[in-house]
C-alpha positions, 0 to 999 in steps of 0.5 A: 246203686241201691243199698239195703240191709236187714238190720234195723234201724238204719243203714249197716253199720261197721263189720266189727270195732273197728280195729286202728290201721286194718287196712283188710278191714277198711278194703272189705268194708269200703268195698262190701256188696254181700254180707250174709248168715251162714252156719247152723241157724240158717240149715235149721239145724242150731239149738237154742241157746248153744250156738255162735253166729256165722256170717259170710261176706263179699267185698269189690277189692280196690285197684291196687289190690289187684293190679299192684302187689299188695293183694286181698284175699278176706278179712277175718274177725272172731270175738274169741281169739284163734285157738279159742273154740267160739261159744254161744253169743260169739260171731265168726265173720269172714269176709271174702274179695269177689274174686277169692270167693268166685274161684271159691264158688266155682270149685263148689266149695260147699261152705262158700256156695251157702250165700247164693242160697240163704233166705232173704232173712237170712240176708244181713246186707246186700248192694246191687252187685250182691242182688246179681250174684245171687241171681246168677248163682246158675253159672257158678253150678257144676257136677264139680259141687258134687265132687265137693260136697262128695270130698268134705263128707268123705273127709269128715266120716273119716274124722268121726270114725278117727281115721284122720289125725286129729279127729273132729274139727273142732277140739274144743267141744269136750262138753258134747262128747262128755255128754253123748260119747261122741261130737254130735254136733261135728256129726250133723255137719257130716250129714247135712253136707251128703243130705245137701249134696243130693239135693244140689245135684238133683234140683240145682237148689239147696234149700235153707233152712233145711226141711221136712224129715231130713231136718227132723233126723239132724236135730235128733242126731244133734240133741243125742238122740240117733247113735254115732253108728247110725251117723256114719250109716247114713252118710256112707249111704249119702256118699254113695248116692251123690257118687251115683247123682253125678254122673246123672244130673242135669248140671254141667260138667263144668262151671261157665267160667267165661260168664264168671269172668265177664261178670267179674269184669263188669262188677268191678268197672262199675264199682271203680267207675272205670265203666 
């Protein structure tokens, strides 16, 4: 099997410090096939200097975290502690087992389908078993992505206009909306997800980083310069396209769930060497 890794110089070194006795650590760096940038750097949408860096991975679980009671399901690791907002410079890892992320995937879980599309630079660490999910991403699209993509922005224009207890996701940034009067960083997530939905029900693709106009008008909402009215405009606009794409576009109403499984089947044989 042929290892690679984007960082330089040598091989990939430990996810994080490695912490005595994190047995989850240890499963998901003795097992890592996948380890890529997520996040705003790679939609094009992070301004200079102000964002954290997040990055996804997938690892192959053990045998007896599959076939014994002792489970994994991903590891975490935030250089802020929980509760603590992350700030520039900060690194948010989370590092999924194969099969949490493919039910993940499969769902259409907007966040956990980005690895499937970053760029190559964007790729931080890749084995053979993570060169064949992306090439297999197909099986894992569905007009269930639409439904996804369609709930998140749904949920989050509710947030943004404060019709769900707690507001934005994230509390922490009073700096933003001291600034702007409302989170605008919280709002270009919002339109990003219905800009990406489109796309995805209408191509199969999601483009990263993202381009053109679209990028133009996310970086101008983010830096303040497009009201929070006009936000909210443009993402009911995007919910009611991506309601219309789904009941048009060319993907399959459903995953193709026995592919998943079969594949899943193999990746893990082969990595326990039981093939």
């Amino acid at each position: 099997m042929s290892d690679r890794t984007m960082t330089e110089p040598g091989r990939l070194g430990p996810l994080v410090p490695k912490a005595k006795g994190d047995v989850a650590q240890a499963v998901a760096e003795d097992g890592l096939m996948l380890r890529v940038l997520v996040g705003s750097t790679v939609h094009g949408t992070a301004v200079l200097g102000q964002d954290d860096r997040d990055e996804m991975g997938i690892c192959v679980e053990p045998p007896e975290t599959v076939t014994g009671l002792r489970g994994f399901k991903h590891y975490q690791y935030r250089t802020q502690p929980e509760g603590v907002c992350s700030g520039p410079g900060d690194l948010d890892l989370i590092v999924y087992s194969l099969r949490r992320y493919a039910g993940l995937a499969a769902s259409g879980n907007p966040t956990v389908l980005l690895p499937l599309f970053v760029p190559e630079d964007a790729v931080c660490y890749s084995n053979q078993f993570g060169a064949e999910l992306r090439q297999l991403r197909a099986m894992f699209l569905s007009k269930q992505c639409g439904e996804r993509f369609k709930g998140y922005l749904h949920s989050q224009r509710e947030g943004l206009m404060g019709l769900r207890s707690g507001g934005t996701r994230n509390q922490g940034r009073q700096d933003i909306r001291a600034r702007y009067g409302f989170d605008t960083k919280f709002a270009t997530h919002m339109v990003r997800l219905g800009l990406q939905g489109v796309e995805l029900l209408s191509s199969g693709e999601i483009t990263l980083p993202m381009r053109g106009e679209d990028l133009a008008w996310l970086r101008e909402l983010r830096c303040g310069e497009r009201s929070r009215e006009e936000a909210l405009t443009r993402a009911e606009e995007l919910e009611s396209e991506i309601t219309n794409l789904i009941g048009t576009s060319r993907l399959p109403e459903r995953p193709a769930y026995a592919a998943i499984d079969s594949w899943l089947d193999s990746v893990h044989r082969r990595h326990w060497g039981w093939a």
